[in-house]
ZALUM-677380 format. One record per residue (C-alpha): z negated, x, y negated; residue in one letter; residue number from 0. Coordinates in nm, 4 decimals. Layout:
BEGIN
+----------+----------+----------+----+-----+
|        z |        x |        y | aa |   i |
+----------+----------+----------+----+-----+
|        Z |        X |        Y |  a | NUM |
...
+----------+----------+----------+----+-----+
//
This chain:
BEGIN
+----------+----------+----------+----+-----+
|        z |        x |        y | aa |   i |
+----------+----------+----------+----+-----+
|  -8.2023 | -17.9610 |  -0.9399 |  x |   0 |
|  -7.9795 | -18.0831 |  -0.6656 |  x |   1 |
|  -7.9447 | -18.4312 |  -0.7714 |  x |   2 |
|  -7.8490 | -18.2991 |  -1.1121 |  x |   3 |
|  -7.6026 | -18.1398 |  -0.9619 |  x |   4 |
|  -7.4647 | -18.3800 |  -0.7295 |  x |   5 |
|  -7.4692 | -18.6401 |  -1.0277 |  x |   6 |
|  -7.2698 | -18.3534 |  -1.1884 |  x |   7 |
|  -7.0029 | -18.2940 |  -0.9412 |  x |   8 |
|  -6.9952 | -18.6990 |  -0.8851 |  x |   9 |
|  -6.9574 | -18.7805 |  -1.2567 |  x |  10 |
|  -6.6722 | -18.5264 |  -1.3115 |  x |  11 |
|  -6.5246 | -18.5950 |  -0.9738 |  x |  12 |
|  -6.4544 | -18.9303 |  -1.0681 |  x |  13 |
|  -6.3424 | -18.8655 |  -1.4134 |  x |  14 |
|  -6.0699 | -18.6595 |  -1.2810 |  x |  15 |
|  -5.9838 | -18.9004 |  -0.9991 |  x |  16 |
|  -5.9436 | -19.1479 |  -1.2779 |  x |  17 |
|  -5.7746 | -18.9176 |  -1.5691 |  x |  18 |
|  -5.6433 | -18.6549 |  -1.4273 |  x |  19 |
|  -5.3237 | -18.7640 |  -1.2797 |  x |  20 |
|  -5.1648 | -18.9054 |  -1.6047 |  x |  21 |
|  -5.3957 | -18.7438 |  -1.8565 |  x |  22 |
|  -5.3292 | -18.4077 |  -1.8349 |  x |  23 |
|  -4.9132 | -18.4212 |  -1.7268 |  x |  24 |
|  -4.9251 | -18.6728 |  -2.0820 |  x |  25 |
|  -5.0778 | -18.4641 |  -2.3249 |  x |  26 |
|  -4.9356 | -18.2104 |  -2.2027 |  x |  27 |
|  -4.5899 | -18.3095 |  -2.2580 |  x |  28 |
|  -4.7756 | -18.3909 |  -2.5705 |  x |  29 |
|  -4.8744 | -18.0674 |  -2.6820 |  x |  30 |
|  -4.5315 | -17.9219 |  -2.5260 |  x |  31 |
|  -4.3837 | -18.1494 |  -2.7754 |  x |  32 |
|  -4.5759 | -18.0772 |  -3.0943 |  x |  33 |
|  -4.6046 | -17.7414 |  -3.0756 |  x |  34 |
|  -4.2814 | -17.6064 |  -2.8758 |  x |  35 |
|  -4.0000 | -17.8581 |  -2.8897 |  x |  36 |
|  -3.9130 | -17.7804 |  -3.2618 |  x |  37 |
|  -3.9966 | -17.3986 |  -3.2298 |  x |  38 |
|  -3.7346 | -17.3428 |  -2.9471 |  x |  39 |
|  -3.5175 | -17.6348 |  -3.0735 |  x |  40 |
|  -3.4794 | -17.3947 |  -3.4051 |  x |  41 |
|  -3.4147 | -17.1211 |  -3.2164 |  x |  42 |
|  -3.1585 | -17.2403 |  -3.0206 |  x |  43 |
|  -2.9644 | -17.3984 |  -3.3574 |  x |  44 |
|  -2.9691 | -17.0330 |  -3.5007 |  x |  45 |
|  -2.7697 | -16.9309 |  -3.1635 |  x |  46 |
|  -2.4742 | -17.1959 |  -3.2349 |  x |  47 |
|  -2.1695 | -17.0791 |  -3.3730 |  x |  48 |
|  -1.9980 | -17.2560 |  -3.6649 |  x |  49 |
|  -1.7782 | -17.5842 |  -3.6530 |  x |  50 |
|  -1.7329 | -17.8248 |  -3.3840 |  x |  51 |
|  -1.6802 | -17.6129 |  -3.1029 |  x |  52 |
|  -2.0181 | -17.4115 |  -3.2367 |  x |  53 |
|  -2.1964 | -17.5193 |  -2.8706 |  x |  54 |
|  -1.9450 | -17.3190 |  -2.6696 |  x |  55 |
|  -1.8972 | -17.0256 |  -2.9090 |  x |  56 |
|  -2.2410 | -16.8191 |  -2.9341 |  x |  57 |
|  -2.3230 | -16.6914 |  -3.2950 |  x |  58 |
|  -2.3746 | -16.3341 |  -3.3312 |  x |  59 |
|  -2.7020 | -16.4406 |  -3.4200 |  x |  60 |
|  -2.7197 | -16.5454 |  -3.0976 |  x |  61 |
|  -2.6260 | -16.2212 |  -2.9442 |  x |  62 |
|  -2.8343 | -16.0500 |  -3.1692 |  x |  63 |
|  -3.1453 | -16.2035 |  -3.0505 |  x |  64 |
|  -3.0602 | -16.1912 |  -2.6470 |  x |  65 |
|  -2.8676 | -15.8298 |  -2.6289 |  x |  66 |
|  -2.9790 | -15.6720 |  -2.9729 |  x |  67 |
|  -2.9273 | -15.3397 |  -2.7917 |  x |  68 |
|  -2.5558 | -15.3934 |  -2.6347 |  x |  69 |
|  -2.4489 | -15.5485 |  -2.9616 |  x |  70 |
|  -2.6136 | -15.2681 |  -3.2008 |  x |  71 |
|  -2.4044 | -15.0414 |  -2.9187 |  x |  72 |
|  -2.0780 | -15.2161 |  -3.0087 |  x |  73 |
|  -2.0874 | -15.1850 |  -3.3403 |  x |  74 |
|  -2.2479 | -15.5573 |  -3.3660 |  x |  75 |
|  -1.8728 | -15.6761 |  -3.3151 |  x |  76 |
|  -1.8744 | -16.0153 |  -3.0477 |  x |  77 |
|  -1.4823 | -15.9445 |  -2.9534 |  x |  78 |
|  -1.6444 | -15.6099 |  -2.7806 |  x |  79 |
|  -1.9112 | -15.7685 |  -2.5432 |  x |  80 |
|  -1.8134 | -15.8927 |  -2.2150 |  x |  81 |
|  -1.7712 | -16.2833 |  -2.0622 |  x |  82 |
|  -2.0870 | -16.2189 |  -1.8932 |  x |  83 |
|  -2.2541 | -16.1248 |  -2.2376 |  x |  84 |
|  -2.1162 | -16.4448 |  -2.3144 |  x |  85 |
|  -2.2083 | -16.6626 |  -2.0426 |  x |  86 |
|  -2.5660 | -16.5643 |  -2.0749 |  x |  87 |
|  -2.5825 | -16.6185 |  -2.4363 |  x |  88 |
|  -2.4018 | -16.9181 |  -2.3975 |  x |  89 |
|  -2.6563 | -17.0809 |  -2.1229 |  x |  90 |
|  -2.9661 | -16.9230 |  -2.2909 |  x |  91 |
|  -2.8584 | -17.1450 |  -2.6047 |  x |  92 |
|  -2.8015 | -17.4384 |  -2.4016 |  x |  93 |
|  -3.1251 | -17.3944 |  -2.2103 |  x |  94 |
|  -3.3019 | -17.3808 |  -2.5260 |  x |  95 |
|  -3.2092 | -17.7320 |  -2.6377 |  x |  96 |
|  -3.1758 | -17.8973 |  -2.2871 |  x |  97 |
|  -3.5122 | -17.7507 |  -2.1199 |  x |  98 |
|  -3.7519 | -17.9151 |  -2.4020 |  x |  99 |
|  -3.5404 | -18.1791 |  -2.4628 |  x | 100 |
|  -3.6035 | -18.2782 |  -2.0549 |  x | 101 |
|  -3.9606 | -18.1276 |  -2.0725 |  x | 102 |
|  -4.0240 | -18.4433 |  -2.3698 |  x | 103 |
|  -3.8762 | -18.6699 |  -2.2163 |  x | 104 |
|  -4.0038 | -18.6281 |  -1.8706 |  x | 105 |
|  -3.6896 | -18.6214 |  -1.6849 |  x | 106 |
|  -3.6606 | -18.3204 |  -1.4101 |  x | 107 |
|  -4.0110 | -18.2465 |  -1.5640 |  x | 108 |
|  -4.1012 | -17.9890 |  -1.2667 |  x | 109 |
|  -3.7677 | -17.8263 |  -1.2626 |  x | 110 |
|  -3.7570 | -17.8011 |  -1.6828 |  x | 111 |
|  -4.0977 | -17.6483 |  -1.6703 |  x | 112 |
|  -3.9663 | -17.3935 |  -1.4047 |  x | 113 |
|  -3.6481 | -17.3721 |  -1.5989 |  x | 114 |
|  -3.8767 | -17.2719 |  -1.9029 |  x | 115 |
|  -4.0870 | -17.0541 |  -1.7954 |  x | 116 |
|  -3.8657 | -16.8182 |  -1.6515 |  x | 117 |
|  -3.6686 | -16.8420 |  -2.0213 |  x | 118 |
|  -4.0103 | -16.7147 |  -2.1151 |  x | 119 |
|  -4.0362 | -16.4366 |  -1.9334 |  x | 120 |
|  -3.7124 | -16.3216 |  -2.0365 |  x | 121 |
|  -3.7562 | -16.3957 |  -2.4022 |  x | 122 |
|  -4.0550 | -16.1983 |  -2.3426 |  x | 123 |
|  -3.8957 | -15.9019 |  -2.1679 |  x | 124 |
|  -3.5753 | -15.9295 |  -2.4778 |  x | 125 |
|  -3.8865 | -15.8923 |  -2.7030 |  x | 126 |
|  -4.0333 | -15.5976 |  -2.5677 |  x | 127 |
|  -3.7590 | -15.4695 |  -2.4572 |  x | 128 |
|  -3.4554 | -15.5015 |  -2.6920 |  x | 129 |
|  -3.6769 | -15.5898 |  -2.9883 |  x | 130 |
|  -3.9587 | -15.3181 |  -2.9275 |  x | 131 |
|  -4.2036 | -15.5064 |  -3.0477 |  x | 132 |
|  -4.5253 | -15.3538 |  -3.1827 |  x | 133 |
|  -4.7890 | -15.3292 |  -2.9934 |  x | 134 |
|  -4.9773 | -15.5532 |  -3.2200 |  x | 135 |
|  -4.6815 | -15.8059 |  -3.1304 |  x | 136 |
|  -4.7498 | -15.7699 |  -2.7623 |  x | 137 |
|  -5.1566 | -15.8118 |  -2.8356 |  x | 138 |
|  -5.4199 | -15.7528 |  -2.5298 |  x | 139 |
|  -5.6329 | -16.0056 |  -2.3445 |  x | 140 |
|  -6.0094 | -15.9005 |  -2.3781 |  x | 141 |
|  -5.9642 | -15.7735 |  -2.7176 |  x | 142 |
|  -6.1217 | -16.0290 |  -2.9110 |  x | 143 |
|  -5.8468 | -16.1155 |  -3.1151 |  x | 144 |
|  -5.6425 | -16.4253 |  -3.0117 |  x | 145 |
|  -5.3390 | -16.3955 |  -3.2500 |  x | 146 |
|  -5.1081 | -16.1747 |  -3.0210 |  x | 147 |
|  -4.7462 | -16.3539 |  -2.9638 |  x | 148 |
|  -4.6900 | -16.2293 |  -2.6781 |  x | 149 |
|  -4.9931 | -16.1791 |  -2.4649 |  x | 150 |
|  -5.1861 | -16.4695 |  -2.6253 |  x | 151 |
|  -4.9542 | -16.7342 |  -2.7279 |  x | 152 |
|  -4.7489 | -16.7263 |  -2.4236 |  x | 153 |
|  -4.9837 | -16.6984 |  -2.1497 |  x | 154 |
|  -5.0680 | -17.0922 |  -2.3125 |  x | 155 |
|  -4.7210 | -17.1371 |  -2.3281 |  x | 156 |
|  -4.7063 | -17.0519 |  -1.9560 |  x | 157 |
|  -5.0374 | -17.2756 |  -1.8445 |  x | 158 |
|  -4.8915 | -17.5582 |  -1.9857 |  x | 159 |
|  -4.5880 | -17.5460 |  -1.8251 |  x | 160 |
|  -4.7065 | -17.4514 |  -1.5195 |  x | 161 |
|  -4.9260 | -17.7725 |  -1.5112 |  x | 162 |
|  -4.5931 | -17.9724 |  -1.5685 |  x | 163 |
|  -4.4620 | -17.7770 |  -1.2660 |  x | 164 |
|  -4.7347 | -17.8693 |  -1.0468 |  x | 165 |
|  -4.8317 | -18.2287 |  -1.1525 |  x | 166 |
|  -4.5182 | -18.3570 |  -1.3381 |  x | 167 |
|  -4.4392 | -18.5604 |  -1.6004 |  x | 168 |
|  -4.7316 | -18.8186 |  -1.6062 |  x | 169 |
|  -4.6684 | -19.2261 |  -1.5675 |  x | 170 |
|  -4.5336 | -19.1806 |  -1.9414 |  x | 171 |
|  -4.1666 | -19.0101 |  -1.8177 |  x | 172 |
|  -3.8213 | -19.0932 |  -1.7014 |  x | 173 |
|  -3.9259 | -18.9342 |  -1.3952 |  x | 174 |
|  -4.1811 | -19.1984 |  -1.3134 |  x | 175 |
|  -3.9126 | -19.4241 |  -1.4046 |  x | 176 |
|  -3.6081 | -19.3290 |  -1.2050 |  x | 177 |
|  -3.9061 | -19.3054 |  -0.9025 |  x | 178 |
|  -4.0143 | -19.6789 |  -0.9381 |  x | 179 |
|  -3.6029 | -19.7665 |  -0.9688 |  x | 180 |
|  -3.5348 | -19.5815 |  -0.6304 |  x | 181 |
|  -3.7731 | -19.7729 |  -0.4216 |  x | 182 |
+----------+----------+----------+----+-----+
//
């Protein structure tokens, strides 16, 4: 039984002294890619206002979905929030192109990961908070059912990018690149 276990811990040892280091920072800038990039990407778009200067004048979509409580308050009119109402929706919308964009490309992949995952737990605390989710929404871990948005979906969201905090962007990323140019 020991040797079946040593060849075990040898095998898999060297598999992930082989794979690991690109493998799993690669597909999962992969999977970040295929499954989130258009999904926040979408998001963000609905946040722009119209016309050129749309990127530097929030929607009220936009404060809608980050402040649906202060802007139900003010009688959903924008000229009634504040500059710092403003300045939040403004960099959430920004965040929410620039962070996946870098996360895809593998550019400041530890630092967009970070970046996201704190605009996770804030879209997560908007949701429960401002939104009032259902509790459905928010789902349970234990329960059996896998389907929650919140408790489910994001706690994959969060291992994913967490993994891209702590091993990077992979041999596949401008990050690897600018590194090689540097030395």
């Amino acid at each position: 039984m020991n040797q079946l276990a040593t060849l075990h811990r040898r095998s898999f040892a060297r598999a992930e002294a082989m794979l690991g280091p690109w493998l799993l920072p690669t597909m999962a800038r992969l999977i970040f890619a295929g499954v989130l990039l258009v999904y926040f990407w979408s998001s963000a778009a609905t946040k722009l206002g119209p016309g050129a200067l749309g990127f530097v004048s929030p929607s009220a979509g936009a404060y809608a979905q980050i402040f649906p409580r202060a802007f139900e308050a003010v009688g959903y009119d924008t000229g009634q929030l504040s500059v710092l109402h403003w300045a939040v929706a403004l960099a959430g919308t920004w965040a929410e192109f620039l962070l996946p964009a870098l996360i895809v490309l593998g550019l400041f992949t530890r630092l967009a990961a970070l970046g996201m995952i704190g605009f996770i737990a804030v879209q997560t605390y908007v949701d429960i908070t401002g939104h009032m989710v259902d509790a459905q929404t928010v789902g349970l871990w234990f329960d059996g059912d896998s389907t929650a948005q919140i408790m489910d979906q994001r706690a994959l969201w969060l291992f994913l990018l967490t993994l891209l905090v702590l091993r990077g962007g992979g041999p596949l990323s401008l990050d690897r690149l600018l590194s090689r140019n540097r030395t």
